[in-house]
N, C-alpha and C positions, 0 to 999 in steps of 0.2 A: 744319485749319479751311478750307483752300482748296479740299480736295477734297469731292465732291456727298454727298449723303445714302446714295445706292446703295453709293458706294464703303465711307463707315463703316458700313455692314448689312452687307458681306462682310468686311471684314475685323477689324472692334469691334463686335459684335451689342447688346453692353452698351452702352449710353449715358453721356454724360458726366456725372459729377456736377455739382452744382451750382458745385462751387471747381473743380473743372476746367476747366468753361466757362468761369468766370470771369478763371484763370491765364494759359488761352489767348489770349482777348478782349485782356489786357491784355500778353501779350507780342508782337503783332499791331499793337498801338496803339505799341507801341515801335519795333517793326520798320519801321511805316510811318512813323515821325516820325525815323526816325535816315534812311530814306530820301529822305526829303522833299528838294527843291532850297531849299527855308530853312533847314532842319538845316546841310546839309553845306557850306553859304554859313557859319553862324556858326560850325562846327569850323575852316571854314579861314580865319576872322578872328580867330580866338583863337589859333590855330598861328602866327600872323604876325605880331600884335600884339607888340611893342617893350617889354620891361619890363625896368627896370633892374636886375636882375639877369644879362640874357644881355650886358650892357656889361663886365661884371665877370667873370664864367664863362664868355662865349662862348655860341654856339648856331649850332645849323642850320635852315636855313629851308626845308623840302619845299614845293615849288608843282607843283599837278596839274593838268591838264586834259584832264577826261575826252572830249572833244568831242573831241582831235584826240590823245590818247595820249601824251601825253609828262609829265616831269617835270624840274625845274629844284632845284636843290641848294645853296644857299648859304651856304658855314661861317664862319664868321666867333670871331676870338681872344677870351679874356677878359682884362681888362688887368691881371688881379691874378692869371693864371699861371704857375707856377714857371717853367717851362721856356721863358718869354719870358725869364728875366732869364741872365745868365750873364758872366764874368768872366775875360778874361788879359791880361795884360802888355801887348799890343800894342795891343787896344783899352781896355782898362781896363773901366770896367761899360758892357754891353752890352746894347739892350733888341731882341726880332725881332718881329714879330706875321706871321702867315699867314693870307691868304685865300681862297677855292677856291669854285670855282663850276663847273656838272656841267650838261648838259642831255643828257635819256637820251629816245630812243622807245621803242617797242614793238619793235621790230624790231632791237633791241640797240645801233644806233649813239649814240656816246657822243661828246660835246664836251668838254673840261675845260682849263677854265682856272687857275694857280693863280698866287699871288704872295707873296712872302717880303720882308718889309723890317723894317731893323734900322738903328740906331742907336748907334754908337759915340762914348761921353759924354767920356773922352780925348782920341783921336785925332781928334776933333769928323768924325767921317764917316760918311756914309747910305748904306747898302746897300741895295740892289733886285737883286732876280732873279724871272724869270719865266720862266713855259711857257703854251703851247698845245698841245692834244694832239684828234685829232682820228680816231675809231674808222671806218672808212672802211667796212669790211667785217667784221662779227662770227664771220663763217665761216673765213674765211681771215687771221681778227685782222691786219687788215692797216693799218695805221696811220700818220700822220706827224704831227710834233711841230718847233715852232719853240721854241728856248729862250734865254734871254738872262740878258744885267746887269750888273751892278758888285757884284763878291762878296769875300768875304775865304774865303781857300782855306787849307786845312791841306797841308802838304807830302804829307803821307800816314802819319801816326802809327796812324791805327786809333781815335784814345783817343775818347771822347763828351763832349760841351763840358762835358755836366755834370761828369764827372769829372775835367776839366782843370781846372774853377773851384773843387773842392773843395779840390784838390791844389794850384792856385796859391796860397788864401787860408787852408790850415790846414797847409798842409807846407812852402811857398816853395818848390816846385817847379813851373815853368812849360813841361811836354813839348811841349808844339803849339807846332808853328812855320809862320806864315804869311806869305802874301805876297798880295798883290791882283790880281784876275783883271777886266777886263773884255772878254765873250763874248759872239760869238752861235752857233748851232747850227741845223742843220737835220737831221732825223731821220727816216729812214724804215724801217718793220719790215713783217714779214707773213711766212705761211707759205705758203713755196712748192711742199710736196707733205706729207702727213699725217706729224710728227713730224719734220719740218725747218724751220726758222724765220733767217731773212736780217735782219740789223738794219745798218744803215749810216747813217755821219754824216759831216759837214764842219761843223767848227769853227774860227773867227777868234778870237782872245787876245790881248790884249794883257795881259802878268804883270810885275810889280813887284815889289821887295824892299818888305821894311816894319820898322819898330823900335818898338823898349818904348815905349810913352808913360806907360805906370802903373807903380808900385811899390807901390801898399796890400796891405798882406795883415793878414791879423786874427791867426795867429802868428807870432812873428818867432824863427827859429832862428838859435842864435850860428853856426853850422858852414854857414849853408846862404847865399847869393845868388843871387838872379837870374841865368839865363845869359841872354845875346843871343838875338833872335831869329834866327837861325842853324842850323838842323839841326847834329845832331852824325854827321860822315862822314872816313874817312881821305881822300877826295880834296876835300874843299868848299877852294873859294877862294873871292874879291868875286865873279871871270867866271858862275860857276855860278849864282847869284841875283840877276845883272844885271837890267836891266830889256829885255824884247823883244817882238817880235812873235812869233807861231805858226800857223804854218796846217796841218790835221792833216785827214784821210781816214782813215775806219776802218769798218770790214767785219767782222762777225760772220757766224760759222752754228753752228747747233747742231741736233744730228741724236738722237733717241730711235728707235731700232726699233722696227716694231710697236708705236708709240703709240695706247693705249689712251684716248678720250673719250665726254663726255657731249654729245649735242644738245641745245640749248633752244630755241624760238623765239627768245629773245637771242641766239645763237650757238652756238660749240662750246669746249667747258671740256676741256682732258686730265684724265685721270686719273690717278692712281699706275703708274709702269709696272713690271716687271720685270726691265727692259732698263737699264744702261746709257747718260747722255747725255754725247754726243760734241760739243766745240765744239772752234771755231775761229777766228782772230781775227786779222786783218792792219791794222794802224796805219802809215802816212806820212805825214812830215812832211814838207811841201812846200815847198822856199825862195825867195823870192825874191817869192814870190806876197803882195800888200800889204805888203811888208815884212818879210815873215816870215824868221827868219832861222835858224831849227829843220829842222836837215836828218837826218835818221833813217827807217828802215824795222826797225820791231817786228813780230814773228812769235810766237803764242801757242798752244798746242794741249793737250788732257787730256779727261778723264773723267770722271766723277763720279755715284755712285750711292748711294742708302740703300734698305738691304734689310731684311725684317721676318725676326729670326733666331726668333722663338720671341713669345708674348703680352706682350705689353710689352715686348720685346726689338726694338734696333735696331741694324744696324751700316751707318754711311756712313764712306766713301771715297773721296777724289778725286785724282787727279794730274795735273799738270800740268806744263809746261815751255816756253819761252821764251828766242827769241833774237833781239838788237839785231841784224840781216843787216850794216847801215851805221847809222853812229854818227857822220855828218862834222861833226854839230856838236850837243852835247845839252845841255841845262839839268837844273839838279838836277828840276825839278819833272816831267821827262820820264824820271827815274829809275825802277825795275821798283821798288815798296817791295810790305813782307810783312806782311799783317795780326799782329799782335802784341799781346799788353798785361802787357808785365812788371810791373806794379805791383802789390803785397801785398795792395790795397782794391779791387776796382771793382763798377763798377753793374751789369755786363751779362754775362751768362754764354756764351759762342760760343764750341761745341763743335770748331769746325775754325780754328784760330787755333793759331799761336804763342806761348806762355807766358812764355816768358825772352828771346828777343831783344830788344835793344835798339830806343828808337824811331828810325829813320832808319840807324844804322849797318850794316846789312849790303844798302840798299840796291844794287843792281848796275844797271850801264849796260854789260855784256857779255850772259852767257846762266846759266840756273838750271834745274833740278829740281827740284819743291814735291812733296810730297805729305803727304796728312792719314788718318789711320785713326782710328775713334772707336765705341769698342761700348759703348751702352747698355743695361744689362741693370737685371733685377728681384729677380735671386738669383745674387750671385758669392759675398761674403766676409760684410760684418758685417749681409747681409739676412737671413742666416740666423740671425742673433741672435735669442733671442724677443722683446727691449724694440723690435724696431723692424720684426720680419718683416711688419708687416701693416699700417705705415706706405707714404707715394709716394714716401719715399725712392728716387733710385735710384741704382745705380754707374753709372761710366763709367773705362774704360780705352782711352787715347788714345795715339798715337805720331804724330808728327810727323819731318818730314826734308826737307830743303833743301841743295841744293848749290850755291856757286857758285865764280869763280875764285879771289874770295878768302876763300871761308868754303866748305871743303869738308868734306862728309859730318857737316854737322848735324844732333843727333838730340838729340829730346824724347821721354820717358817718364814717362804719370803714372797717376795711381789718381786721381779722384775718388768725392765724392758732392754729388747736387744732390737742391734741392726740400726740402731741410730745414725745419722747420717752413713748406712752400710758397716762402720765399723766400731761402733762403740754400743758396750752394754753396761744399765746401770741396775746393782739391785740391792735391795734393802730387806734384812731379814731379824729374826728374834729367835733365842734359843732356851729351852729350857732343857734341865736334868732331874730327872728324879720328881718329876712335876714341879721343881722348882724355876725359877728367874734364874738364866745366869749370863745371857748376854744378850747387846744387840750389835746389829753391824753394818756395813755397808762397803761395797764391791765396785766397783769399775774398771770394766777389762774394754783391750782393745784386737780384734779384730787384725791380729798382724801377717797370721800364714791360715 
């Protein structure tokens, strides 16, 4: 309809019917009313508009301005969300809400703010943590970030709150063990030639012990009690979870060869590469500095890659290793721990993890060997079954291995399947130490986020 009479004589000789015209006419009259500066004024009053449902489920607020390019993002919690509520021994019931706010231009740079606060209804204590993060250059993703707060910190179990609250209040099992951090951080990252990326920090700490204030749980087993909040370690004493200062410098790099990307007017995205990424990692602890009284120099290095073996086939790979250089004075919470999750039940399916270790015990404050091997595939053993050939079912066969001074030549072996009716994974594994027998086991996780 925009174009002249000549142009519809060359190229529609036929004329429009009369409901054509008419179709036209009136998708036109659409077109120019969803244009209009009144229209797109009441879209974005009804986008913004407050109604008590987003108090309750949360919502995001998008704000545009077309005049100068940019948009503003503001997320905000619902107060009747699961995963606001959550439950252990040291705080007893627990409620967190998160809020986050984004300002983007055209030209890729990004602002983001976010914040996390909780409430601990036993231990009567209010947690806040926050960041700032600040996209400086989208080309050269070059960025810096201040972060802070008063937070309640897991020693380094791995587990997911959810799954500690499960298992505190239907098993009497309480894994996580914490202690209180309050921090600040200053951060800065960027890429400093195509497929090499520098990340460094300086963080201040101040960490504390902390104990049970709750005992509820909704079953009560005759065989089972509460332990302390305590990690479980052959070296833990009171010295190790005292209360201190920390002052820590840390240095990252990670190198991909022949890093493959995407350009956008917003920047530059990598893409899948071929290669191999190489990091690197150096941590000190600095004494003396505010009080700090954490004197250590950590050393990290390995590899890590996922390769596509075949259509729907994957195999990733990572190894890595790590050495304390000096150790003249460390806290458990500066311990090296090993992502793990020996429990029978969990929420979360992580293909490069640990199976069987325990939580906190094979932690090391000398030097280790990790490495993880994990091949997914679409047709090993029971795909080829007819009841389920044509299912998402998929296998995975995994190997794991860790060595340290006093846990040497650890090895996990297992077979799963995952994606079971979409959300369940079952797997079955065997371990040995030291070339010896020392367990077997079996996993089933669900698929919940």
């Amino acid at each position: 309809m925009v174009n002249d009479s000549a142009f519809w004589e060359e190229h529609r000789p036929i004329p429009l019917s009369g409901e054509e015209t008419l179709s036209f006419s009136e998708k036109d009259s659409i077109i120019g009313k969803m244009n209009s500066p009144e229209y797109k004024d009441s879209v974005r009053s009804a986008q913004r508009k407050f109604r008590f449902k987003y108090l309750l489920l949360g919502k995001t607020y998008v704000y545009r301005d077309d005049s100068i390019k940019y948009t503003n993002r503001f997320s905000m919690p619902g107060l009747v969300q699961l995963s606001s509520f959550s439950y252990n021994t040291v705080d007893g019931f627990r409620y967190k809400m998160g809020f986050s706010y984004s300002l983007t231009d055209t030209s890729g740079h990004v602002l983001r703010a976010a914040t996390d606060l909780a409430y601990a209804f036993h231990r009567k204590n209010f947690d806040a943590d926050f960041g700032i993060s600040y996209l400086i250059d989208p080309f050269s993703r070059s960025r810096i970030a201040i972060n802070g707060g008063h937070i309640t910190m897991d020693y380094g179990s791995g587990m997911s709150v959810l799954l500690n609250t499960v298992y505190t209040l239907f098993a009497e099992e309480n894994y996580k063990k914490y202690y209180q951090k309050d921090y600040i951080q200053f951060r800065y990252s960027r890429e400093i030639i195509n497929g090499m990326t520098f990340d460094g920090d300086v963080e201040y700490s101040y960490r504390r012990p902390l104990q049970n204030h709750a005992s509820f749980k909704i079953v009560k087993w005759k065989d089972k009690e509460f332990t302390d909040n305590i990690p479980s370690h052959p070296d833990m004493d009171s010295t190790l979870i005292e209360a201190h200062r920390a002052m820590f410098l840390t240095f990252s790099f990670s190198y991909t060869p022949r890093q493959r990307y995407f350009l956008r007017k917003t920047g530059k995205y990598p893409a899948e590469s071929k290669y191999p990424t190489f990091f690197l990692t150096y941590r000190k602890a600095v004494k003396g500095v505010g009080g700090s009284r954490t004197d250590l120099d950590y050393f990290e290095s390995g590899l890590r890659q996922r390769l596509n073996t075949g259509f729907g086939d994957f195999l990733f790979y990572s190894v890595k290793a790590g050495v304390f250089i000096t150790g003249r004075k460390m806290f458990f919470a500066d311990y090296k721990q090993f992502e793990t999750n020996p429990v029978i039940i969990s929420d979360t399916y992580d293909k490069n993890n640990f199976r069987l270790i325990p939580y906190y015990s094979y932690a090391t404050k000398n030097w280790y060997v990790e490495g993880h091997i994990n091949w997914s595939t679409d047709r090993l053993l029971f795909k080829r079954l007819p009841l389920i050939n044509n299912t998402l079912i998929e296998e995975n066969l995994f190997f794991n291995y860790l060595t340290t001074p006093d846990h040497l030549n650890y090895i996990e072996i297992g077979y799963g399947l995952t994606n079971i009716f979409f959300m369940f994974n079952v797997e079955g594994m065997v371990a040995f130490e030291n070339w010896n027998y020392k367990m077997t086991g079996l996993r089933i996780s669900i698929n919940i986020f």
